[in-house]
PDB file of N, CA, C and O in Angstrom:
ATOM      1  N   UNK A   1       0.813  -1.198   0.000  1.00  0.00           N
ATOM      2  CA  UNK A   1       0.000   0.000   0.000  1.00  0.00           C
ATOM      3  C   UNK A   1       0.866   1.276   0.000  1.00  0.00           C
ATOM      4  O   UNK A   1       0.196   2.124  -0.591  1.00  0.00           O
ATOM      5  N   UNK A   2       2.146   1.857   0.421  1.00  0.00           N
ATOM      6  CA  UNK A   2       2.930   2.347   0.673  1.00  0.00           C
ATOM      7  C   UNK A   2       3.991   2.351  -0.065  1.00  0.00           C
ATOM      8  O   UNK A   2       4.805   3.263  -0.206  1.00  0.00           O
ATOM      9  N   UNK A   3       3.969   0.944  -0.707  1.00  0.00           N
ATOM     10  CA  UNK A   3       5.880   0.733  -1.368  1.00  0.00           C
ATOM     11  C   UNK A   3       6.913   1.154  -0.293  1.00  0.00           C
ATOM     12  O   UNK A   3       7.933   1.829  -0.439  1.00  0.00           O
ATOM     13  N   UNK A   4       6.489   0.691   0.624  1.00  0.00           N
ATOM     14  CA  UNK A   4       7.468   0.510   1.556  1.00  0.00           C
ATOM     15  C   UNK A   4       7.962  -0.412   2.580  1.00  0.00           C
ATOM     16  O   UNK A   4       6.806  -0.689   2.900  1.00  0.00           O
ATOM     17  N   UNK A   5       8.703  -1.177   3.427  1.00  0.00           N
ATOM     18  CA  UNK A   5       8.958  -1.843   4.169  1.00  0.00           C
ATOM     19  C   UNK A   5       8.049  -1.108   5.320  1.00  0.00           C
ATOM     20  O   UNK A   5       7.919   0.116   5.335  1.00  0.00           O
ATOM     21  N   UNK A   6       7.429  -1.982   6.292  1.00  0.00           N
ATOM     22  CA  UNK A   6       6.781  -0.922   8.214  1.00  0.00           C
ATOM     23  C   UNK A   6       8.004  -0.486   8.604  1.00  0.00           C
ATOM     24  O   UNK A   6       7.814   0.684   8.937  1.00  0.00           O
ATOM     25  N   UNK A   7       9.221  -0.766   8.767  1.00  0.00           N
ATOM     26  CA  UNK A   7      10.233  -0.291   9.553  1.00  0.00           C
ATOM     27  C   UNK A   7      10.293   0.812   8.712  1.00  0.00           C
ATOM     28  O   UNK A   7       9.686   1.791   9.147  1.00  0.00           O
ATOM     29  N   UNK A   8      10.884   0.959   7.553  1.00  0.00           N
ATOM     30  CA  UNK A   8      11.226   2.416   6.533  1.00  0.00           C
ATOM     31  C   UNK A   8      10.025   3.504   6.477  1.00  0.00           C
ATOM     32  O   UNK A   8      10.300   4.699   6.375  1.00  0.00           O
ATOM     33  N   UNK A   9       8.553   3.008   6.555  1.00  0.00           N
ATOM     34  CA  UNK A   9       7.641   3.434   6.749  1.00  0.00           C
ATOM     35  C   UNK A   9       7.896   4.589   8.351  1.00  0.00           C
ATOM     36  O   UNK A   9       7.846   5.813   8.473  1.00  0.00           O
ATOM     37  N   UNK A  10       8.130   3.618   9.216  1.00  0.00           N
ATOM     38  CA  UNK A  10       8.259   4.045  11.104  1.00  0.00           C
ATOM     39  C   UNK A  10       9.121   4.812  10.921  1.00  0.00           C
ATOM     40  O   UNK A  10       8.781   5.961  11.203  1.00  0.00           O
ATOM     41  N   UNK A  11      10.626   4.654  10.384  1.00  0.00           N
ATOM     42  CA  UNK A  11      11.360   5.491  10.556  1.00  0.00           C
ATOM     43  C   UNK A  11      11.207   6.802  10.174  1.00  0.00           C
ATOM     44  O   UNK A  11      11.738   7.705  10.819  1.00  0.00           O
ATOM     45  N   UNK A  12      10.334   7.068   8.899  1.00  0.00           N
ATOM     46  CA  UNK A  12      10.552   8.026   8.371  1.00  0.00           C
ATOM     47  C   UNK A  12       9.344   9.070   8.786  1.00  0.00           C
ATOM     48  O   UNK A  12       9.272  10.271   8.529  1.00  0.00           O
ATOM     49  N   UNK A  13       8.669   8.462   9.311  1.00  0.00           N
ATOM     50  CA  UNK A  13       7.371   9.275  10.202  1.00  0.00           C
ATOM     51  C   UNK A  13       8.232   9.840  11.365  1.00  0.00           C
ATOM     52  O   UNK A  13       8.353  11.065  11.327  1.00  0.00           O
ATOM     53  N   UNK A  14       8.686   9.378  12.113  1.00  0.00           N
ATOM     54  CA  UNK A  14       9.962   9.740  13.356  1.00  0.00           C
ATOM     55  C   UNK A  14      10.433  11.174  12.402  1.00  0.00           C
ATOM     56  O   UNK A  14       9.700  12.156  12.514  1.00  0.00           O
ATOM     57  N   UNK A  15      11.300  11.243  11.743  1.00  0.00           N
ATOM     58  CA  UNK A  15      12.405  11.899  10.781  1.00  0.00           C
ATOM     59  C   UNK A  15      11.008  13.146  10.702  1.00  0.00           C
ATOM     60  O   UNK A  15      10.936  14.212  11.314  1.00  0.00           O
ATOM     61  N   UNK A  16      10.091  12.592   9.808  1.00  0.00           N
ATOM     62  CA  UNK A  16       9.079  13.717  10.049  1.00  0.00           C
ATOM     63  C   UNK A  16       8.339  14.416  11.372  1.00  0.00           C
ATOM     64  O   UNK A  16       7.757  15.490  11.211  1.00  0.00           O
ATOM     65  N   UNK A  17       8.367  13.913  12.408  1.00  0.00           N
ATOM     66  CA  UNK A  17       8.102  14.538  13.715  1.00  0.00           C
ATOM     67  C   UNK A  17       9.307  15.360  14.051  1.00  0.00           C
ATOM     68  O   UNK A  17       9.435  16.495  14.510  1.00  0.00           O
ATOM     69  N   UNK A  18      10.166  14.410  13.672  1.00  0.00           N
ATOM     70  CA  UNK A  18      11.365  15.235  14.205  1.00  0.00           C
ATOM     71  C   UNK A  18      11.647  16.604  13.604  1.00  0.00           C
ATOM     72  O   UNK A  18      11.453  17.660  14.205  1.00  0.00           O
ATOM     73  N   UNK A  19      12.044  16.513  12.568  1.00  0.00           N
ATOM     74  CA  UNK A  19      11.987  17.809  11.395  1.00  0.00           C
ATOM     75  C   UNK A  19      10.983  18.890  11.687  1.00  0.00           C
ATOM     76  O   UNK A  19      11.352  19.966  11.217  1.00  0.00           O
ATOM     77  N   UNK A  20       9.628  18.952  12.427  1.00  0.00           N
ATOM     78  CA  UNK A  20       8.781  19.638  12.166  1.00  0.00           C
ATOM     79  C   UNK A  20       8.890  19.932  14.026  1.00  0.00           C
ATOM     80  O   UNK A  20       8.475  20.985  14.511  1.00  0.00           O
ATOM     81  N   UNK A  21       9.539  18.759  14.923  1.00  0.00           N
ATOM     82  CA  UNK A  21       9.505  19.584  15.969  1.00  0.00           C
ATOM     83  C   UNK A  21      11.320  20.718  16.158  1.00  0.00           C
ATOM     84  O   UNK A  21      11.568  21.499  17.077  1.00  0.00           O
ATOM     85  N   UNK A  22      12.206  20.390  14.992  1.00  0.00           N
ATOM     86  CA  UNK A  22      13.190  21.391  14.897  1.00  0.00           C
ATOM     87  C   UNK A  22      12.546  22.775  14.324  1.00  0.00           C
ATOM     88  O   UNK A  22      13.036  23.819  14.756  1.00  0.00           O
ATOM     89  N   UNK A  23      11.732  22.837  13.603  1.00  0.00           N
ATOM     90  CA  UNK A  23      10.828  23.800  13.741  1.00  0.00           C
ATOM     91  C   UNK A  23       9.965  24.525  14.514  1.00  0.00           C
ATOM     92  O   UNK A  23       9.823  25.713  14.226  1.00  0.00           O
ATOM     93  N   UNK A  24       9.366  24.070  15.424  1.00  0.00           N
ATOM     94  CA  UNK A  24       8.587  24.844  16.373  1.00  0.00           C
ATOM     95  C   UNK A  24       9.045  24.357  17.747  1.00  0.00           C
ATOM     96  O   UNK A  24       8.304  24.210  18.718  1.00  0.00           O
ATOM     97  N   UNK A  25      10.517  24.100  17.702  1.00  0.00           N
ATOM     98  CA  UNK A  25      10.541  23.562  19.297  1.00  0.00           C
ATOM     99  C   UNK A  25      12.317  24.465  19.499  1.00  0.00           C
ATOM    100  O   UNK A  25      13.199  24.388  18.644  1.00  0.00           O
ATOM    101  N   UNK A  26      12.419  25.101  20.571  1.00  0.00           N
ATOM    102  CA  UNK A  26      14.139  25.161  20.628  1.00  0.00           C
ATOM    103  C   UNK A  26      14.766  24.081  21.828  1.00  0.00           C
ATOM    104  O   UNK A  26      15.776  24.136  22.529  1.00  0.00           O
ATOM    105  N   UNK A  27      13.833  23.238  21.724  1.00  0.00           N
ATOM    106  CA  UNK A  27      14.635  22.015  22.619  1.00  0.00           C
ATOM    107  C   UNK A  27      15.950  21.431  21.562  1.00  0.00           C
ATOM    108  O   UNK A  27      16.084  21.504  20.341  1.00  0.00           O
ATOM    109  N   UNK A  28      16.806  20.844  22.625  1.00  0.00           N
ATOM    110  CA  UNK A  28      18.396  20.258  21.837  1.00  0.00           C
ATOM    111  C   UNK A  28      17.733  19.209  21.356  1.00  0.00           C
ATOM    112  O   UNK A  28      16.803  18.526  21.783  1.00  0.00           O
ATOM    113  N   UNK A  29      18.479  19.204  20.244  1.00  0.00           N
ATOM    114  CA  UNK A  29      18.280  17.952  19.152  1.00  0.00           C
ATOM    115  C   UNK A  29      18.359  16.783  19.688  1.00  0.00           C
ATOM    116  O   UNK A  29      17.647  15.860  19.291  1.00  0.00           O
ATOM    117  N   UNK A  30      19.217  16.650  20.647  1.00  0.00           N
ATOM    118  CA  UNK A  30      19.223  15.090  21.456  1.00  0.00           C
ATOM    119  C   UNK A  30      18.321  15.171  22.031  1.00  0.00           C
ATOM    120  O   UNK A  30      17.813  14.067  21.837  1.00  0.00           O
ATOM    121  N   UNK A  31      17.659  15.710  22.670  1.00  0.00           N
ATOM    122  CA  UNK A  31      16.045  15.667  22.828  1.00  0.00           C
ATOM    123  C   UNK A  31      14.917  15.167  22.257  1.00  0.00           C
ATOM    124  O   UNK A  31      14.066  14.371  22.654  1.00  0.00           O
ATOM    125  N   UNK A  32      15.104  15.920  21.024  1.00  0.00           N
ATOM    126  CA  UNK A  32      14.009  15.907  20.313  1.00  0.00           C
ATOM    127  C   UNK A  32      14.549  14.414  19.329  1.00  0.00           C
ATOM    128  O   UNK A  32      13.646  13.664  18.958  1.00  0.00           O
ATOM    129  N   UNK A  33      15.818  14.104  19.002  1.00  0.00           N
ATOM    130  CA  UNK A  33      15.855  12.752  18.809  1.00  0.00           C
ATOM    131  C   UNK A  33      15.100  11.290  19.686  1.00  0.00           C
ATOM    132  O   UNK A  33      14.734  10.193  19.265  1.00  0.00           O
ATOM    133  N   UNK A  34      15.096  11.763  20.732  1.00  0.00           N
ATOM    134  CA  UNK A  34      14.713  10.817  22.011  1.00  0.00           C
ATOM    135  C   UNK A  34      13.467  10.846  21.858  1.00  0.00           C
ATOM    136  O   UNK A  34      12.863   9.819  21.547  1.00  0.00           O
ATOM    137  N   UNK A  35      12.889  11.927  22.030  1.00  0.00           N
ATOM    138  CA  UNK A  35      11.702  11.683  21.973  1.00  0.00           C
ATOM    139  C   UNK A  35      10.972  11.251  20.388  1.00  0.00           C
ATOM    140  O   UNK A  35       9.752  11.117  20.476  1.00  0.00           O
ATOM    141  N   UNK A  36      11.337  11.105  19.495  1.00  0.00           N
ATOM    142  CA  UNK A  36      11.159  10.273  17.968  1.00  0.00           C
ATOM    143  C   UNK A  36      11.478   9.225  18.470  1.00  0.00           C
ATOM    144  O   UNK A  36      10.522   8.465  18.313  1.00  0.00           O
ATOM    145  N   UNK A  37      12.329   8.693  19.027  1.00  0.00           N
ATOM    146  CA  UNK A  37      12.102   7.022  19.328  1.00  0.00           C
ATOM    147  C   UNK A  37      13.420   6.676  18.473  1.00  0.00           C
ATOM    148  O   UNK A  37      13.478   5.696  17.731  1.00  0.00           O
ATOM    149  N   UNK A  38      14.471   7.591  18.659  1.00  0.00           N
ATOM    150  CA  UNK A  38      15.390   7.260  18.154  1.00  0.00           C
ATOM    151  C   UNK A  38      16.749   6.883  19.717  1.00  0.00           C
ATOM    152  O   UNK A  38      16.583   7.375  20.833  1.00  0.00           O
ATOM    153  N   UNK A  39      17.782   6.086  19.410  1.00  0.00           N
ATOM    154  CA  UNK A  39      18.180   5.773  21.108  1.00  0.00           C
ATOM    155  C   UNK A  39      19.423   6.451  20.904  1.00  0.00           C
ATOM    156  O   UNK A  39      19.902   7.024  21.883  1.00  0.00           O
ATOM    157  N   UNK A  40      20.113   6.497  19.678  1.00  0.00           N
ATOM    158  CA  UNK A  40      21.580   7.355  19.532  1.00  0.00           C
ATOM    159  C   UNK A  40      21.518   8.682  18.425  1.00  0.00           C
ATOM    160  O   UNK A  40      20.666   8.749  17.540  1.00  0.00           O
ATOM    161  N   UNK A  41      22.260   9.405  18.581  1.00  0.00           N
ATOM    162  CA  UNK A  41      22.139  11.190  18.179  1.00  0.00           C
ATOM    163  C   UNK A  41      22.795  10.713  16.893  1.00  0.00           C
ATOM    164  O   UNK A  41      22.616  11.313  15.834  1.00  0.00           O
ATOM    165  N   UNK A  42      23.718   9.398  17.014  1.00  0.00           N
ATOM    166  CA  UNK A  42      24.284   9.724  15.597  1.00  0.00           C
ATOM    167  C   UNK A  42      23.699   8.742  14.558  1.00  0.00           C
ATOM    168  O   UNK A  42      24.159   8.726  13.416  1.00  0.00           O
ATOM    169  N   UNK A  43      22.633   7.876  14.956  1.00  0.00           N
ATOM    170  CA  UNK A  43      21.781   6.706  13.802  1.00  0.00           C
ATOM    171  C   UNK A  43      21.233   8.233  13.769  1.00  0.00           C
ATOM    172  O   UNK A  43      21.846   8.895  12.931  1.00  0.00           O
ATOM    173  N   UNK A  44      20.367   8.866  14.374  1.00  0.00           N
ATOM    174  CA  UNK A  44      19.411  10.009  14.506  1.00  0.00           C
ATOM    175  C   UNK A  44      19.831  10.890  13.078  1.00  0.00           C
ATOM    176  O   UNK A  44      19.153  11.161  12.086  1.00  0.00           O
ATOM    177  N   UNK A  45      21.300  11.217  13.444  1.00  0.00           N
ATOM    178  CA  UNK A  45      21.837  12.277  12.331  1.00  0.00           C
ATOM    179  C   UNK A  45      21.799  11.875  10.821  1.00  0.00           C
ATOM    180  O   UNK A  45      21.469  12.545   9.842  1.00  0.00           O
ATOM    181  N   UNK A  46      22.312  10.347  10.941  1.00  0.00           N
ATOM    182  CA  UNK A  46      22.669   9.865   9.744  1.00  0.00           C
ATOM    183  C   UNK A  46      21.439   9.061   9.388  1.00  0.00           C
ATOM    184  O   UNK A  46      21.659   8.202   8.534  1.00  0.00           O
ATOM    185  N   UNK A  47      19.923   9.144   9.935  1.00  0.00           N
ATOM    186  CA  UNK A  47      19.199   8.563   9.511  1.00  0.00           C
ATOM    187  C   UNK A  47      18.993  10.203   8.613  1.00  0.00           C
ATOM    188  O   UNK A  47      19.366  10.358   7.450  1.00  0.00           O
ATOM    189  N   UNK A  48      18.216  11.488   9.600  1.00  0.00           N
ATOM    190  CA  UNK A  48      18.285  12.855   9.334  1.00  0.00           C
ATOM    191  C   UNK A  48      18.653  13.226   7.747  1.00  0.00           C
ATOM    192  O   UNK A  48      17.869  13.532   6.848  1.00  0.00           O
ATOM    193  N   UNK A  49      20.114  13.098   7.701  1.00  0.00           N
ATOM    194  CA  UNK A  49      20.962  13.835   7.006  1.00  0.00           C
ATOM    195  C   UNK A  49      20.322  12.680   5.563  1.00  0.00           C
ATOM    196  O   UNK A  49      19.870  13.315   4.610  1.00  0.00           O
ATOM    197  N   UNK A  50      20.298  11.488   5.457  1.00  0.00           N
ATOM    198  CA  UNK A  50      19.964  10.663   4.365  1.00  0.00           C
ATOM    199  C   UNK A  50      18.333  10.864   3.934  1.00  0.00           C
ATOM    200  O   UNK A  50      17.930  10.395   2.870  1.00  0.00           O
ATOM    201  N   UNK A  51      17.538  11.514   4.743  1.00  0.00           N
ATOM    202  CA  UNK A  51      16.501  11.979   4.169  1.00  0.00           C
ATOM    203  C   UNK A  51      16.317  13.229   3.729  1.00  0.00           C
ATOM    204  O   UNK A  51      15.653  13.399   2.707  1.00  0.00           O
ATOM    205  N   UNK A  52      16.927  14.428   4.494  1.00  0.00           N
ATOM    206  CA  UNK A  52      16.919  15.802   3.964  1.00  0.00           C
ATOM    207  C   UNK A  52      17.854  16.189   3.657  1.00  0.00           C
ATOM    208  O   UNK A  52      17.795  17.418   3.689  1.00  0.00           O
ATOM    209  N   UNK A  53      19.143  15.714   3.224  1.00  0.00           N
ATOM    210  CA  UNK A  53      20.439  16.111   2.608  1.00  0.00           C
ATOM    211  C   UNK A  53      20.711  17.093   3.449  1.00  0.00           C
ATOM    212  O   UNK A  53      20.932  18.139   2.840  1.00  0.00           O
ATOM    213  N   UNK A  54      20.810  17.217   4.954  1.00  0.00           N
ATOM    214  CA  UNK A  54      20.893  17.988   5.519  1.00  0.00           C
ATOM    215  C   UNK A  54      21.074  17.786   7.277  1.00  0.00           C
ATOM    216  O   UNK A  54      20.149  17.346   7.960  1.00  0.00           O
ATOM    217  N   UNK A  55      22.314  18.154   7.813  1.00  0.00           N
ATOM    218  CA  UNK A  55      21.832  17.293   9.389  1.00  0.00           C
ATOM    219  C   UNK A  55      20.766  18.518  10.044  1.00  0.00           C
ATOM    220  O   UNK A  55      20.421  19.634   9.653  1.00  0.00           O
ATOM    221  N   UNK A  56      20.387  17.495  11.502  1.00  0.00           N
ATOM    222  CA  UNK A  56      19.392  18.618  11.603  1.00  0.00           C
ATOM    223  C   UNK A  56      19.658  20.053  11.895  1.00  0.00           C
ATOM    224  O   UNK A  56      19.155  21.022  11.326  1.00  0.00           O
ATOM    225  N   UNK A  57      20.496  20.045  12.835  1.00  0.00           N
ATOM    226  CA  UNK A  57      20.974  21.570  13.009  1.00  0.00           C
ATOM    227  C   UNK A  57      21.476  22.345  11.751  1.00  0.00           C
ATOM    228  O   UNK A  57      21.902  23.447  12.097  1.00  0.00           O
ATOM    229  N   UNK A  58      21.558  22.156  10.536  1.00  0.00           N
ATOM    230  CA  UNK A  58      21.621  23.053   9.523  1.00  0.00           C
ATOM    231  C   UNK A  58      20.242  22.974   8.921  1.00  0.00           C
ATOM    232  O   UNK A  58      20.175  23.703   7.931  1.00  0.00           O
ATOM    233  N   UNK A  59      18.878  22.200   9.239  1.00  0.00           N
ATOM    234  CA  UNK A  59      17.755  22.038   8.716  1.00  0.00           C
ATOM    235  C   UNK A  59      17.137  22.995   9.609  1.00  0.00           C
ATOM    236  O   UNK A  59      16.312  23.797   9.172  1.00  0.00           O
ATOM    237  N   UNK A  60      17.557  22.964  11.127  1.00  0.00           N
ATOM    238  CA  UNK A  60      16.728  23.842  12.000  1.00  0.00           C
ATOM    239  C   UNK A  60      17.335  25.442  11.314  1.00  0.00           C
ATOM    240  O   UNK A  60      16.401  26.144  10.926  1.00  0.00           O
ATOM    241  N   UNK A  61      18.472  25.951  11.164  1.00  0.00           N
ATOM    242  CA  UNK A  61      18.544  27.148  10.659  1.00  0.00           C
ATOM    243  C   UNK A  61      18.586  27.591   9.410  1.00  0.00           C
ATOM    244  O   UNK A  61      18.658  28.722   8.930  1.00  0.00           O
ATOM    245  N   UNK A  62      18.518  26.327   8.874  1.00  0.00           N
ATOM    246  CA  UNK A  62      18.066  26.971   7.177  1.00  0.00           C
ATOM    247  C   UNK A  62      16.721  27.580   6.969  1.00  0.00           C
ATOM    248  O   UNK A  62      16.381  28.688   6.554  1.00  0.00           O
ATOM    249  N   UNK A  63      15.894  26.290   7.470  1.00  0.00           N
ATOM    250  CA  UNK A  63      13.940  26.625   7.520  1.00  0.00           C
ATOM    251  C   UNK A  63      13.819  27.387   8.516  1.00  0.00           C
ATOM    252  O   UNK A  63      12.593  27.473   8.582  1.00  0.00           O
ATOM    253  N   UNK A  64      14.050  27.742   8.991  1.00  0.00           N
ATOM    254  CA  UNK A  64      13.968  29.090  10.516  1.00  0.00           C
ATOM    255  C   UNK A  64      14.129  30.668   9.899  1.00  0.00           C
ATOM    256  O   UNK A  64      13.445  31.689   9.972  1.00  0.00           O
ATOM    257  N   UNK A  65      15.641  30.232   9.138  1.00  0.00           N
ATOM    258  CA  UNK A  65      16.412  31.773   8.208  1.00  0.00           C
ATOM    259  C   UNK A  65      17.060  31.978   8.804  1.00  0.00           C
ATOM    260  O   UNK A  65      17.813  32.929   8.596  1.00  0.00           O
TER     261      UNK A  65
END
């Protein structure tokens, strides 16, 4: 239904909470990784960075300005 694996599906809903709470949240990214349901900052980054060509802290101040 998706063309996707549930895990690639899960992850990338996470990646999207996450992304949208670097937007309206100034909590630290290891935070806001944790709370996505992610357990290390750097699967977190390098999951991050492989979906938005971008890690998050240059995603939080690019889309911010």
């Amino acid at each position: 239904m998706f063309n996707d694996t549930p895990a690639n599906y899960i992850k990338n809903k996470k990646l999207e909470k996450a992304a949208e709470l670097l937007l309206i949240s100034d909590e630290r990214i290891t935070d806001i990784a944790f709370q996505c349901g992610f357990n290390e900052l750097a699967t977190f980054t390098k999951s991050f960075s492989d979906k938005y060509n971008m890690t998050p802290s240059h995603y939080r101040q690019k889309v911010r300005g």
